[in-house]
FIDRENNU-579060 format. One record per residue (C-alpha): residue in three letters; x, y, z. Coordinates in nm, 4 decimals, m for minus. Each point is the difference from the previous one (the first is absolute). Layout:
BEGIN
<'ALA'; <X; Y; Z>>,
...
//
This chain:
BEGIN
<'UNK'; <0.0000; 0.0000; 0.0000>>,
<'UNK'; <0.1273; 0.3346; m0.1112>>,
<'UNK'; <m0.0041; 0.3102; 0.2462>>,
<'UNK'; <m0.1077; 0.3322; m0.1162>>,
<'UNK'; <0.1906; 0.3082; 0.1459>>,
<'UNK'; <m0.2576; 0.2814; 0.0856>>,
<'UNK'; <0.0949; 0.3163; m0.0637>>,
<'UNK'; <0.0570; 0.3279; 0.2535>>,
<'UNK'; <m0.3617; 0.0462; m0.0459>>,
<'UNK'; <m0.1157; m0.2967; 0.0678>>,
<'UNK'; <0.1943; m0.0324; 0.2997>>,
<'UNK'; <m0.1437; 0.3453; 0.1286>>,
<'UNK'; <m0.3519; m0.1400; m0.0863>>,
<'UNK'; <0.0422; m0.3119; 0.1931>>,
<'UNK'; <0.2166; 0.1541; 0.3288>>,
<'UNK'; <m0.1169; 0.4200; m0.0311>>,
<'UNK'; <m0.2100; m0.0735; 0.3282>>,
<'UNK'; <0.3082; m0.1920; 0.1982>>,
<'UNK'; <0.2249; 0.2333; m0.0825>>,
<'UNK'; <m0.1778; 0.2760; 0.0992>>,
<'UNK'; <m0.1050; m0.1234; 0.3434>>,
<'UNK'; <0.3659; m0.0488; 0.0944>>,
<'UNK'; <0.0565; 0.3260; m0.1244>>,
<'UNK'; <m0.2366; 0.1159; 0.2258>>,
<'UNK'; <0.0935; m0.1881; 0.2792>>,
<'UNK'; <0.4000; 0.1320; m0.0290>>,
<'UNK'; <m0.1410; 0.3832; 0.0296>>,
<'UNK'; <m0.1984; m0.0822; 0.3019>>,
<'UNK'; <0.3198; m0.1914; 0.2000>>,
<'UNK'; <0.2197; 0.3231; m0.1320>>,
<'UNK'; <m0.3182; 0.2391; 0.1271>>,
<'UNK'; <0.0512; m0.2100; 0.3624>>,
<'UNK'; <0.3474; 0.0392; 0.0468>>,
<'UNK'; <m0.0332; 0.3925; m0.0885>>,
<'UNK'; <m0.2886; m0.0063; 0.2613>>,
<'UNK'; <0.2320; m0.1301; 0.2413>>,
<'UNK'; <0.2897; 0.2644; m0.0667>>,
<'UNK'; <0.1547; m0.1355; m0.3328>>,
<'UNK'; <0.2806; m0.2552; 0.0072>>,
<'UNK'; <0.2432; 0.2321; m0.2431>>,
<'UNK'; <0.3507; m0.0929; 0.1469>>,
<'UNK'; <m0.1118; m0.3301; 0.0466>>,
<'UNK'; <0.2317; m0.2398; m0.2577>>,
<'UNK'; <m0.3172; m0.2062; m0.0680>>,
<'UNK'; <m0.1839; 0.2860; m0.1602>>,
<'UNK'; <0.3192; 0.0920; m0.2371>>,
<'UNK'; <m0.0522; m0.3326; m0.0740>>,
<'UNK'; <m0.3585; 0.0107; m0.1230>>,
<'UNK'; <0.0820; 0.3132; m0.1555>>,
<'UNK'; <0.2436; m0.1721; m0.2338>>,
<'UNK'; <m0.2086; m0.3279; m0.0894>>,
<'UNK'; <m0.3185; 0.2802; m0.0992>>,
<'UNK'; <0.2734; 0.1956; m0.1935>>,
<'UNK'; <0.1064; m0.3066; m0.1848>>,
<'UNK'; <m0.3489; m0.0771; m0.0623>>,
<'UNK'; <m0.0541; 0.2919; m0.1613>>,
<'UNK'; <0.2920; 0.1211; m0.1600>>,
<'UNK'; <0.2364; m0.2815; m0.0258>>,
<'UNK'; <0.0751; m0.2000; m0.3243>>,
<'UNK'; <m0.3270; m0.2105; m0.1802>>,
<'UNK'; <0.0385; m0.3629; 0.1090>>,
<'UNK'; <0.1589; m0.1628; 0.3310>>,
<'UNK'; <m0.1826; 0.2673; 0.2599>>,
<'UNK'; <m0.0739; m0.3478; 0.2109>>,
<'UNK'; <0.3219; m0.0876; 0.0488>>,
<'UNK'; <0.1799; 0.3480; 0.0520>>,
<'UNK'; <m0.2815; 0.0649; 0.2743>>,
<'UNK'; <0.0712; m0.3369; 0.1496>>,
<'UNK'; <0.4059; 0.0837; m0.0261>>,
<'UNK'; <m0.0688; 0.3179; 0.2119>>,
<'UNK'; <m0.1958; m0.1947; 0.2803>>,
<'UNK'; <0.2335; m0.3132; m0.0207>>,
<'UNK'; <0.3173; m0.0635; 0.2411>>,
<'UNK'; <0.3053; 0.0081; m0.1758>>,
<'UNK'; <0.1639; m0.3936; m0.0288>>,
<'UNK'; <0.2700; m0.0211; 0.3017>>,
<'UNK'; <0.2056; m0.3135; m0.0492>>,
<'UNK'; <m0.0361; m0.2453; 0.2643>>,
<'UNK'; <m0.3653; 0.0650; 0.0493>>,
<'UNK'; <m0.1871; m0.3017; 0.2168>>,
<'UNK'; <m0.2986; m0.1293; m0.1672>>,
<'UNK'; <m0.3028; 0.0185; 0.2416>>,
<'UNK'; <m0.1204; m0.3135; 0.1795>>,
<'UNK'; <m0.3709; m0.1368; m0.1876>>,
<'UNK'; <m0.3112; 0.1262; 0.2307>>,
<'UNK'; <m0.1363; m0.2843; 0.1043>>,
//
């Protein structure tokens, strides 16, 4: 069976609603923190700021993974691998 790729416009049709909901759910944490005195020197903001600057300004294609390189640990040798949850 042979998968058709949707277009932009299709993807907006199908996700427009999901999309904007999270949307709307980012302004209203960033409208809590302000409530609470803003969080401007704190490194985790800078951080946000960055991933929603590379989401709108960065390069077409990859957004995913730069975001999830700003959030993301950099590799230290030697790292122990967690014990399963059991």
């Amino acid at each position: 069976m042979k998968t058709q790729t949707k277009t932009g416009s299709q993807i907006l049709d199908d996700r427009h609603l999901e999309i904007r909901a999270r949307i709307l759910e980012l302004a209203a944490e960033f409208d809590r923190v302000d409530r609470c005195g803003g969080a401007a020197d704190d490194s985790r903001m800078a951080l946000i700021r960055s991933a929603i600057e590379q989401l709108l300004d960065g390069p077409s294609g990859g957004k995913a993974e730069k975001v999830q390189l700003l959030f993301s640990d950099p590799y230290e040798k030697g790292w122990k691998v967690p014990a399963p949850r059991i």
